[in-house]
C-alpha positions in Angstrom: 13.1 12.1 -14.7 12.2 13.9 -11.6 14.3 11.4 -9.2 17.6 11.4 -11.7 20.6 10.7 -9.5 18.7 10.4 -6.6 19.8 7.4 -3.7 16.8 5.6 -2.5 15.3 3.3 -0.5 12.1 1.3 -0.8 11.2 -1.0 2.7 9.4 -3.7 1.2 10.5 -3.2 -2.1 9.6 -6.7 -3.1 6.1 -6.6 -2.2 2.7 -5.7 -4.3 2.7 -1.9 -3.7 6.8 -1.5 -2.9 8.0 -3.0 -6.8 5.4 -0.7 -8.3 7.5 2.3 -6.7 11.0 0.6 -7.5 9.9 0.4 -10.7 8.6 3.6 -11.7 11.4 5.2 -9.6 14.1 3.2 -12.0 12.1 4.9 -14.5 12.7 8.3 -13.4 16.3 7.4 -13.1 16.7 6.8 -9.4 19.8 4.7 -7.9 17.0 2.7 -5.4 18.3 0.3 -2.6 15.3 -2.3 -1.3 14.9 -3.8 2.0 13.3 -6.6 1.7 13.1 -9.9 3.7 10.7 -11.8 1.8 8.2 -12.2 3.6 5.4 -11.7 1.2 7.0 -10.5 -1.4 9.3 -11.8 -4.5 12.6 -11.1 -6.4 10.0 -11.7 -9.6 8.4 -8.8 -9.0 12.3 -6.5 -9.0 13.5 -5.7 -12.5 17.2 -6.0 -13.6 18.9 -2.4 -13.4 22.4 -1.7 -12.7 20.9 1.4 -10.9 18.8 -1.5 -8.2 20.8 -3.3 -4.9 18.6 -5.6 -3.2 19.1 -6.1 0.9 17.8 -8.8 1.8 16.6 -8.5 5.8 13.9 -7.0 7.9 13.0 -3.4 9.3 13.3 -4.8 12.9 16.7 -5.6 12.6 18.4 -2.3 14.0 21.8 -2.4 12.7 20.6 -3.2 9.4 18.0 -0.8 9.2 21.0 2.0 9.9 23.4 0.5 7.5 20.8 0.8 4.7 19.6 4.4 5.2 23.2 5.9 5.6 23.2 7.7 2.1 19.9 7.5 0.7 18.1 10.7 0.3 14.8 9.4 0.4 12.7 6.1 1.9 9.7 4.6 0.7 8.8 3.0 3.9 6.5 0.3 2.3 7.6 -2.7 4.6 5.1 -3.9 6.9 2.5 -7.2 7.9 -0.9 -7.3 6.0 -4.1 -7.3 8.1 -4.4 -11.1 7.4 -0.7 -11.6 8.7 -1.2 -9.4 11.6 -4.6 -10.7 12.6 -2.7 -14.4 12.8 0.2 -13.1 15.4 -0.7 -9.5 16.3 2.7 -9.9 17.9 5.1 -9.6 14.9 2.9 -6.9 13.7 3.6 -4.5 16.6 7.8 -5.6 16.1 7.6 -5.0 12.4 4.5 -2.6 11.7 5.4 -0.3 15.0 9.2 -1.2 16.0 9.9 -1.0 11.9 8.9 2.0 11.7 10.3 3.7 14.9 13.6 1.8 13.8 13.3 3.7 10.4 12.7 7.2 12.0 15.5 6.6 14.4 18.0 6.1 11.0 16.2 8.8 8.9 16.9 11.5 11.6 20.7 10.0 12.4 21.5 9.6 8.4 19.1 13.4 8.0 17.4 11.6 5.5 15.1 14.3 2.9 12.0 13.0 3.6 10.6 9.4 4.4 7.0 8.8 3.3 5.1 6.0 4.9 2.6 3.7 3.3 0.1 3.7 5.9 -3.8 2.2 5.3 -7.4 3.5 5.2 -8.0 0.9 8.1 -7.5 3.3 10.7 -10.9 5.1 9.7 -12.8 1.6 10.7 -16.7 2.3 10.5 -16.9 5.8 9.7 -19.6 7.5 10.5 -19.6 9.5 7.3 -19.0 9.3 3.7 -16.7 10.1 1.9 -14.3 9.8 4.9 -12.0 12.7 5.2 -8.0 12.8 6.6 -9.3 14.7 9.9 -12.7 12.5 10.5 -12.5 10.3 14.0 -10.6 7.1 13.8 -11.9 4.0 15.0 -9.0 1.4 15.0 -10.5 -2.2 14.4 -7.6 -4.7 13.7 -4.2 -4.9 15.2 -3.3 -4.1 11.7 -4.9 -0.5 12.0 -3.8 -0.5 15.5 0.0 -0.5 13.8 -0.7 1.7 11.2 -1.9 4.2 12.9 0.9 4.3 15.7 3.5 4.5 12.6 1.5 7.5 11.3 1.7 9.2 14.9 5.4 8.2 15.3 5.9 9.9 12.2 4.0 13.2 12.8 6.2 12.8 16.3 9.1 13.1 14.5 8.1 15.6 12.1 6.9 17.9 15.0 9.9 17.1 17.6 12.9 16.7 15.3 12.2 18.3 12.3 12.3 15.0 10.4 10.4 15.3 7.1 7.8 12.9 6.8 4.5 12.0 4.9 1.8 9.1 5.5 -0.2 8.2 2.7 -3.7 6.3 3.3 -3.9 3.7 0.5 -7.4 2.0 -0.3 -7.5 -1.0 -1.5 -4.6 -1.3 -3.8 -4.5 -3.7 -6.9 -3.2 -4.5 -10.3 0.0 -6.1 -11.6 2.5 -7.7 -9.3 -0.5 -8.3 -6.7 0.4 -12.0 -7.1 -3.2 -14.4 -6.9 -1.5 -17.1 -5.5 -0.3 -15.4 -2.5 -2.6 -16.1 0.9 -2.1 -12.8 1.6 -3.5 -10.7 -1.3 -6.3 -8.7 -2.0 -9.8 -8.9 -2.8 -8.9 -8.1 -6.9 -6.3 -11.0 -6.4 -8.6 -13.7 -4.8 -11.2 -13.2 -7.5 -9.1 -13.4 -10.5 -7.7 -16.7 -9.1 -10.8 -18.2 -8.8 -11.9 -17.5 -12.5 -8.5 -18.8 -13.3 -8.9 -21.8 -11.7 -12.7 -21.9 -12.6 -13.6 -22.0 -9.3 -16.6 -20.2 -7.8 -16.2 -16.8 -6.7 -15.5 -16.3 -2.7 -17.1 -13.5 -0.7 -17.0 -13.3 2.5 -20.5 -12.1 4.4 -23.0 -11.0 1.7 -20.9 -9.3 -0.5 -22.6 -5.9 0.4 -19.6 -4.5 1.7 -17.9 -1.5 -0.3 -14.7 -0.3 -1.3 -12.6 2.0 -3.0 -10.8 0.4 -5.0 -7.4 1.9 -6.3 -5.2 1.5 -9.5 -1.5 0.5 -8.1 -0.4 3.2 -10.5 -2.2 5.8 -9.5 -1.2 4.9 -6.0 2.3 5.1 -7.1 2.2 8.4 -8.6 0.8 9.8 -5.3 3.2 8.4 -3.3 6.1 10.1 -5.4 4.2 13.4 -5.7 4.4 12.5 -1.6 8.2 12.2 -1.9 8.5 15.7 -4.2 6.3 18.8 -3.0 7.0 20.7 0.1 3.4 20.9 0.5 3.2 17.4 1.6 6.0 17.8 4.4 4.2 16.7 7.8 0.8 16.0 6.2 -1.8 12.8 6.0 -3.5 11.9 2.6 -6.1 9.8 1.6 -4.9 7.7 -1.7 -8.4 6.2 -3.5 -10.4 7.2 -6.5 -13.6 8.3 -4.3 -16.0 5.8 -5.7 -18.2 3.5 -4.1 -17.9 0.0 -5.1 -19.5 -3.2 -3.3 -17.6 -6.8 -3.3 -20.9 -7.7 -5.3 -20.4 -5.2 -7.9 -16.9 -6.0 -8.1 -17.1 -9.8 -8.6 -19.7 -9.2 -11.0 -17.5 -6.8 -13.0 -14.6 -9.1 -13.5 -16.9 -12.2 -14.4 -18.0 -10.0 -17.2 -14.4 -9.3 -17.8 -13.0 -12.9 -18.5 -16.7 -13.8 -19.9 -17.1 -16.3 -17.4 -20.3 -18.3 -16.2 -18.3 -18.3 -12.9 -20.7 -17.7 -9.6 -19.9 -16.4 -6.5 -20.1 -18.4 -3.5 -20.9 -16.6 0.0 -19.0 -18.1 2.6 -18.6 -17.1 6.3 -16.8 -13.2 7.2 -13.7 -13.6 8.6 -12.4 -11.8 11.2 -11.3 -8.9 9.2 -14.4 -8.5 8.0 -15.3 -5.8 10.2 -15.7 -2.7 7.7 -19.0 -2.2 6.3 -18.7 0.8 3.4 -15.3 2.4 2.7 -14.7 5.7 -0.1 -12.7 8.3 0.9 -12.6 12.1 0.0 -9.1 13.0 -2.2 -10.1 16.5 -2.1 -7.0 17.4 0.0 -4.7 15.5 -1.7 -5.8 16.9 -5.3 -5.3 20.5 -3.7 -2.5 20.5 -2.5 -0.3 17.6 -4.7 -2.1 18.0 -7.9 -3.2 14.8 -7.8 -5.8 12.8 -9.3 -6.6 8.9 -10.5 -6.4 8.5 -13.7 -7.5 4.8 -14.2 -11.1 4.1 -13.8 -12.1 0.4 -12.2 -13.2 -0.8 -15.2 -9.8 0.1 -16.7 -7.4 -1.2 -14.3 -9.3 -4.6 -13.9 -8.7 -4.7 -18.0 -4.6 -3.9 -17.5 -4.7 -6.8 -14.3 -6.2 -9.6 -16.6 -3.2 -8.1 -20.1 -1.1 -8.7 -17.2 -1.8 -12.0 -15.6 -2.2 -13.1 -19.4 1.7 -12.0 -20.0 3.0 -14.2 -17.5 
């Protein structure tokens, strides 16, 4: 019960990645307060707890943004526009993704919130030159989705360094599992695939399906991200948040036919503008150091615990 008591906040709390955290911080006995304005995500996704207010509304609205952080001790600042949303109109993507975040910052340091830790992306690494990618390699911005992520990352070192704000980004890979809903246009790879077996319906990939990943267990993600919230040796610091393995959209689609024992095939069909990152693992060296942290579900694993999942629906 390592957040017993504690007043929270989770932007986006709704969403994939920001309901995994409510959840497990419910679990550890947290009072939690979301943000949420439904963009993308779902009430589905919030369990019923007498310890859980929902605010429904969105991280550009200033007032709003101040009236939810007075109290809290903490923020989960999970809110933002997907690369597929911000590709479409790069403009809400710098008021939500950028002006979000500065808004949150700006109430964090008025309220002297704890600590806020920011969900921020391993997009902002773009083609990296080497592998596995490390927190301090070059960064080679690609989408107006990495553009934003990264500027929320430097607004929060910014405030760290010139306030004294506690703050922590962490670098999420390619995130999936339950709550990643398949019949959202904005999910994940894991998602898109699973719907298509569902729906017996040939496989998409986009290019040749050569492409890697490292793809990341949504609770393993989660546990980083409160570790994130916890240790003083994560005040002011950047971690990556994958498993460091390899895997290619071929491998992957492969894996998960074998999972449902399908005689689905995969269909190539043209890249899409986001389709810009050729190979992506990144190093967790740093992030095992100094938080203790490691994965603990293996590929093969979590795909299993998606598919119990989608089957208890």
């Amino acid at each position: 019960m390592r957040f017993k008591g504690m007043k929270v906040l989770v932007t986006g709390g709704a969403g994939f990645i920001g309901s995994n955290v409510v959840e497990k911080l419910l679990q550890e006995g947290a009072r939690v307060r979301v943000l949420d304005d439904l963009f993308t995500g779902s009430m589905e996704n919030l369990p019923r707890s007498d310890s859980l207010e929902f605010v429904k509304g969105s991280v550009t609205d200033e007032d709003l943004v101040d009236s939810v952080v007075k109290g809290v001790e903490i923020i989960f600042h999970c809110a933002a526009r997907n690369i597929i949303a911000s590709t479409k109109n790069p403009r809400d993507d710098m008021r939500t993704n950028i002006g979000g975040t500065l808004n949150m910052l700006l109430a964090a340091r008025r309220h002297e919130v704890r600590r806020l830790i920011y969900a921020s992306s391993t997009s902002v690494y773009g083609n990296p030159r080497y592998l596995p990618i490390n927190e301090d390699d070059p960064l080679n911005v690609l989408t107006p989705y990495s553009v934003s992520k990264l500027a929320g990352e430097h607004y929060c070192m910014a405030f760290y360094e010139s306030y004294g704000l506690s703050t922590v980004s962490v670098r999420y890979s390619n995130i999936y599992g339950p709550k990643q809903s398949f019949t959202n246009p904005y999910c994940g790879v894991v998602a898109k695939f699973f719907e298509a077996i569902l729906h017996d319906k040939p496989i998409p990939v986009h290019g040749d399906g050569s492409q890697t990943r490292d793809f990341t267990y949504v609770d393993d993600a989660v546990e980083a991200t409160l570790l994130a919230a916890l240790s003083p040796k994560a005040e002011g610091e950047v971690f990556n948040v994958g498993t460091g393995r390899e895997t290619s959209v071929n491998e992957l689609a492969d894996l998960i036919i074998v999972l449902f024992d399908s005689e689905a095939q995969v269909e190539y069909v043209d890249r899409r503008d986001i389709d810009n990152i050729r190979r992506r693992v990144v190093n967790i060296e740093k992030i095992r150091k100094k938080l203790k942290w490691i994965p603990m579900v293996t590929l093969e694993e979590g795909l299993k615990r998606t598919k119990r999942w989608i089957e208890s629906l």
